[in-house]
NUSE-729775 format. One record per residue (C-alpha): residue in three letters; x, y, z. Coordinates in steps of 0.02 Angstrom, whole numbers, m for minus. Example, Ala and Ser with C-alpha at 12.3 -4.5 7.8 and 13.67 -1.06 7.14 Angstrom:
residues 2
{atom Ala,{615,m225,390}}
{atom Ser,{684,m53,357}}
end
This chain:
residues 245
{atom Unk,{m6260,3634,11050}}
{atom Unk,{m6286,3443,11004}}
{atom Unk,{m6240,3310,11153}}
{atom Unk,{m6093,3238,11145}}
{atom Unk,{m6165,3105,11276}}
{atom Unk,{m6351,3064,11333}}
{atom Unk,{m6379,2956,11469}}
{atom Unk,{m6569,2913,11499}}
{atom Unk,{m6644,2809,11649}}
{atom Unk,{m6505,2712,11673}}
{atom Unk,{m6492,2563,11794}}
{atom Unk,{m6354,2449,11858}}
{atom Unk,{m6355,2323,11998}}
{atom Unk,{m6278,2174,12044}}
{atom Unk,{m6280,2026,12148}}
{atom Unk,{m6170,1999,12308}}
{atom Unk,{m6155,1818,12361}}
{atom Unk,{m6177,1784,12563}}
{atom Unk,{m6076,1644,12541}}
{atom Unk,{m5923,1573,12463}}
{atom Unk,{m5861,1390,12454}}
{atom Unk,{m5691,1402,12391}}
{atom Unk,{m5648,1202,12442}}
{atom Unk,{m5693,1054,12338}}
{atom Unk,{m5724,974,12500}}
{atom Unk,{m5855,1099,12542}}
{atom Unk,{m5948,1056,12389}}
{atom Unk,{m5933,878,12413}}
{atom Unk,{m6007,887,12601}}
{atom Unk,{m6130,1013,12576}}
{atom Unk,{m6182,994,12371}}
{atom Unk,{m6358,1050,12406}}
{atom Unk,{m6334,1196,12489}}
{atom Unk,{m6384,1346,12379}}
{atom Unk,{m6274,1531,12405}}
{atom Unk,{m6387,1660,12427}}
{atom Unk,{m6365,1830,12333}}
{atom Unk,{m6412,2013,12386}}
{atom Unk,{m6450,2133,12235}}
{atom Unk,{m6336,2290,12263}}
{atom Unk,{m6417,2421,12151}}
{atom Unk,{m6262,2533,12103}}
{atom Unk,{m6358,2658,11989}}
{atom Unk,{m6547,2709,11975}}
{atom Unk,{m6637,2794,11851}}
{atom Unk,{m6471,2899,11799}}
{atom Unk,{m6542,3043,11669}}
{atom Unk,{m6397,3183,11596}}
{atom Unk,{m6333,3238,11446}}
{atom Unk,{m6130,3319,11401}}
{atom Unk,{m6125,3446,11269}}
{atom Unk,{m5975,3418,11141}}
{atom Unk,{m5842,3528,11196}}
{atom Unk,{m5874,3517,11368}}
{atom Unk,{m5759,3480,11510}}
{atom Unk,{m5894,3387,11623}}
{atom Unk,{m5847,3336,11806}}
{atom Unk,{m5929,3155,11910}}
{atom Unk,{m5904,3137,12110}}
{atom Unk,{m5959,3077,12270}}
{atom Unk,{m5923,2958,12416}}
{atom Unk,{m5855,2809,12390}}
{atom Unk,{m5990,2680,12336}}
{atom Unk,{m6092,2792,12255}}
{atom Unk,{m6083,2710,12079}}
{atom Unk,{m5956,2841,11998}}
{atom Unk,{m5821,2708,11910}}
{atom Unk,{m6001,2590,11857}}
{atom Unk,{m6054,2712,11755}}
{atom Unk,{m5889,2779,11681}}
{atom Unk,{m5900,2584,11642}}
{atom Unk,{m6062,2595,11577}}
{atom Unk,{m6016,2741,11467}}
{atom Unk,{m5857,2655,11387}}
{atom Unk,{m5972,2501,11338}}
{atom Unk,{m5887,2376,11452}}
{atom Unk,{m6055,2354,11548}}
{atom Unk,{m6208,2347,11492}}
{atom Unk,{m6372,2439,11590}}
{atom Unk,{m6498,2337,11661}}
{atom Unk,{m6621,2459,11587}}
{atom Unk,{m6607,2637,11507}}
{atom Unk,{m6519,2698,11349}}
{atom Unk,{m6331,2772,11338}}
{atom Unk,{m6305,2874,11167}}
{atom Unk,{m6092,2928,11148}}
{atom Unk,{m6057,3027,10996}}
{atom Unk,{m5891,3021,10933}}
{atom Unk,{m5735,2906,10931}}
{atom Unk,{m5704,2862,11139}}
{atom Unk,{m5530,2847,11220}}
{atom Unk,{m5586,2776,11368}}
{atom Unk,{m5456,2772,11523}}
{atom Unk,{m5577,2696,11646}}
{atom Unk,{m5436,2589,11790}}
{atom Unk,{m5278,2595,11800}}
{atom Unk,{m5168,2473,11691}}
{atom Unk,{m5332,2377,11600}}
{atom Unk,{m5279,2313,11439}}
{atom Unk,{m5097,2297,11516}}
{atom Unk,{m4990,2131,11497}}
{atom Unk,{m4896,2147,11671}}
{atom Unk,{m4797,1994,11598}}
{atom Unk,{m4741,2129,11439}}
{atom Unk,{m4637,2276,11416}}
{atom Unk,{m4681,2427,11390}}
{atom Unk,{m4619,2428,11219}}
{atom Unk,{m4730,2288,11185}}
{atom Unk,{m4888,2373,11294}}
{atom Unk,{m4879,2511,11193}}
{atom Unk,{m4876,2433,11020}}
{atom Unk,{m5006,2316,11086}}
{atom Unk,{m5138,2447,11149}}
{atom Unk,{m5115,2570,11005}}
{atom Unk,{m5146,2456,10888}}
{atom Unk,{m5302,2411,10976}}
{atom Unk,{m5359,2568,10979}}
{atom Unk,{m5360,2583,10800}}
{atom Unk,{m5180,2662,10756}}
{atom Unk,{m5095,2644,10609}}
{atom Unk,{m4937,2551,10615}}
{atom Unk,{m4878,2733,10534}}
{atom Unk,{m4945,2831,10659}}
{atom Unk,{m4893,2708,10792}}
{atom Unk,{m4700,2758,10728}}
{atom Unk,{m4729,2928,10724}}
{atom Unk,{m4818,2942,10899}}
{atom Unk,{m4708,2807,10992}}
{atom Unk,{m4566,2939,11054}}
{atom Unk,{m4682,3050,11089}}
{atom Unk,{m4795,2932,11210}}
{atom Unk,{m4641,2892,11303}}
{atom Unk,{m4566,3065,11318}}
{atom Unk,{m4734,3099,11392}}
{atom Unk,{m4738,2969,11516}}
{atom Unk,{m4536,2994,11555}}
{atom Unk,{m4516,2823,11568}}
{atom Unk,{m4392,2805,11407}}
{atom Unk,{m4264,2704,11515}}
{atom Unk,{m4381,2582,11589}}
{atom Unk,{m4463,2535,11398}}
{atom Unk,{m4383,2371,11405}}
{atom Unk,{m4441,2339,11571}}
{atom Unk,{m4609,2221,11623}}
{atom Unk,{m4733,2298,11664}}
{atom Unk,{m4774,2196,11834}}
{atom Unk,{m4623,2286,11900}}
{atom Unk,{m4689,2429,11882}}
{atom Unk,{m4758,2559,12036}}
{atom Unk,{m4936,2609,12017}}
{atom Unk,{m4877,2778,11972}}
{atom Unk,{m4771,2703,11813}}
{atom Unk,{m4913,2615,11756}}
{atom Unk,{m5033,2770,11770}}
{atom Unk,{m4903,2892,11680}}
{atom Unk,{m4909,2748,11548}}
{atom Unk,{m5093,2714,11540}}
{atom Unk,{m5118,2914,11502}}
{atom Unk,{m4989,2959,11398}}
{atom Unk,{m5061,2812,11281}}
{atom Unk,{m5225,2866,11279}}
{atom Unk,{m5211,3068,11261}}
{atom Unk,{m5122,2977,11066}}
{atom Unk,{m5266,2890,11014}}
{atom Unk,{m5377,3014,10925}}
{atom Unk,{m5545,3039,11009}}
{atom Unk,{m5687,3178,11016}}
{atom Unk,{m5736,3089,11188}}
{atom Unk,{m5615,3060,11338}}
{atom Unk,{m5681,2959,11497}}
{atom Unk,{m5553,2974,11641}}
{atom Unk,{m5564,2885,11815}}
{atom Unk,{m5451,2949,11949}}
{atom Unk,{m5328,3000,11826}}
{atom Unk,{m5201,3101,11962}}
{atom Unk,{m5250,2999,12097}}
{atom Unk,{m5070,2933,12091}}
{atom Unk,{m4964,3032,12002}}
{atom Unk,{m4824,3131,12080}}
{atom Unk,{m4859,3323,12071}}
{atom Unk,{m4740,3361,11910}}
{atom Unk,{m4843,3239,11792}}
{atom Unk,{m4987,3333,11879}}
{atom Unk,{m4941,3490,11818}}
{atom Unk,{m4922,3393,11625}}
{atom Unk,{m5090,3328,11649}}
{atom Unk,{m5174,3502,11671}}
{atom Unk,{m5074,3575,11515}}
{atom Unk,{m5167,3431,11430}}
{atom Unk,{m5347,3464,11506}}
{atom Unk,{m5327,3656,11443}}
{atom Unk,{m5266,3599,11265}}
{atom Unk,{m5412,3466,11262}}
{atom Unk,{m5509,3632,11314}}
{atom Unk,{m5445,3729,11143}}
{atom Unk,{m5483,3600,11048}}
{atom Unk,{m5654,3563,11097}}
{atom Unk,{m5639,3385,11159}}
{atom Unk,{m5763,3300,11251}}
{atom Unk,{m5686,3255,11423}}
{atom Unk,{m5787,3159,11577}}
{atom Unk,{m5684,3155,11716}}
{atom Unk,{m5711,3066,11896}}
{atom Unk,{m5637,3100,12036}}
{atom Unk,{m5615,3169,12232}}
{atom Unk,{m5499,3312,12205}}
{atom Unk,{m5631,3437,12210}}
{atom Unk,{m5524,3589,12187}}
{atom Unk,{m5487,3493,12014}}
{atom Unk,{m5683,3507,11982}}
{atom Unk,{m5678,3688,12001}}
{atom Unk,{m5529,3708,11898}}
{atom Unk,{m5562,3626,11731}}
{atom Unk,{m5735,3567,11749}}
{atom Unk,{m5882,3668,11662}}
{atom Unk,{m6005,3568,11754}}
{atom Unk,{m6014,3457,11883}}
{atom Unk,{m6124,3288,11922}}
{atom Unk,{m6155,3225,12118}}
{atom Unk,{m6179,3054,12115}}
{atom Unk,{m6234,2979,12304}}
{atom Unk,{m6295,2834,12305}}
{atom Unk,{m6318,2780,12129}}
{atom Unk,{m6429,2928,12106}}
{atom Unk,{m6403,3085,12037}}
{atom Unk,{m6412,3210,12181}}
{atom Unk,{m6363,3370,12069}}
{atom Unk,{m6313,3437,11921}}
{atom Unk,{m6235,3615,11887}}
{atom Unk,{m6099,3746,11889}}
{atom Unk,{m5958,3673,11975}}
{atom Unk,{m5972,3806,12134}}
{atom Unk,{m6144,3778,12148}}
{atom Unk,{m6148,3599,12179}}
{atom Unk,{m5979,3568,12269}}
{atom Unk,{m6018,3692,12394}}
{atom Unk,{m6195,3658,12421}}
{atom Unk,{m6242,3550,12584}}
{atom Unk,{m6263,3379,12540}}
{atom Unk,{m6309,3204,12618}}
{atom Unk,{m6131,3132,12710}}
{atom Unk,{m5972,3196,12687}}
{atom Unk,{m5880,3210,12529}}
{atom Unk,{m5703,3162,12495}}
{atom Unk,{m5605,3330,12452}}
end
């Protein structure tokens, strides 16, 4: 079966200052004084391939480099070294609310990122009801967006991208803040992407939501790959630290 993502020897660090000046004055007193950096390598030599079709799980602790290389993945960073290969129109839905003009509606948001993603002004019109049904927020469409809870903005952010056609889905945390009905509206959309043989990367802590969707599984400590496999084989398995369940 061809890949619908490879992923070879990829790197990713960055550098943490020691110190910050924030004050003119600081500047002014001290202007030779040179911030020192400390290179935090988030991912190492990452190396794995997703078939099309398949429902592919990331996770690990906190830290480990999970969201950099969803990032990576959805072309908003770029590797230090190594080669990333995605095959098929993305929908990424990396954080919550990116793309989002708190200072719009969600009328506007909506018209805004769909457009963006490459809708037709056409299929905008015919998918518009629809997106908001989804997210149940018709009566707050008029409303700005920076008064909305996290949960609004998540409900939002997903029913959005699920209309933007895409053989590749990237999704970070996606339930981590929705309210158990939208949940249960989520999962009826993992099985359909399932049907329909859509390409879906997902990251995130719930590990009984690994088992339940996910045809395989990547353990990410560190910013190295720790495991690859059948979901039961590498939840369960002992590992370095605790995991977040």
């Amino acid at each position: 079966m061809a890949s619908a993502i490879e992923v070879a020897g990829v790197s990713k660090s960055f550098l943490i200052p020691h110190e910050q000046r924030t004050y003119f004055k600081e500047y002014f007193l001290h202007p030779f004084r040179r911030t020192q950096y400390e290179r935090n390598e988030a991912l190492r030599d990452v190396t794995f391939s997703v078939e099309a079709g398949e429902f592919f799980g990331i996770f690990g602790p906190n830290g480990s480099g999970k969201s950099t290389l969803l990032r990576i993945l959805a072309g908003i960073y770029v590797a230090d070294a190594g080669r990333v290969r995605v095959n098929g129109l993305l929908s990424p839905f990396i954080e919550l609310g990116v793309g989002f003009d708190l200072e719009l509606n969600a009328r506007d948001n909506i018209r805004i990122n769909a457009t963006l993603a490459g809708l037709t002004r056409r299929q905008l019109d015919a998918r518009f009801d629809e997106i908001l049904e989804f997210s149940e927020l018709e009566r707050f469409v008029d409303q700005k967006l920076k008064n909305y809870s996290s949960g609004m903005l998540m409900r939002l952010a997903y029913s959005i991208a699920i209309q933007i056609p895409f053989d590749v889905l990237l999704l970070d945390e996606v339930l981590a803040v929705g309210d158990e009905s939208f949940q249960q509206k989520c999962f009826a959309t993992f099985e359909r992407f399932k049907v329909e043989g859509k390409t879906v990367v997902l990251v995130t802590h719930q590990l009984d939501l690994l088992k339940g969707f996910c045809d395989r599984v990547l353990l990410l400590e560190h910013g190295v790959v720790s495991a690859v496999g059948a979901p039961a084989d590498v939840i369960d398995a002992p590992h370095e630290g605790a995991l977040v369940g």
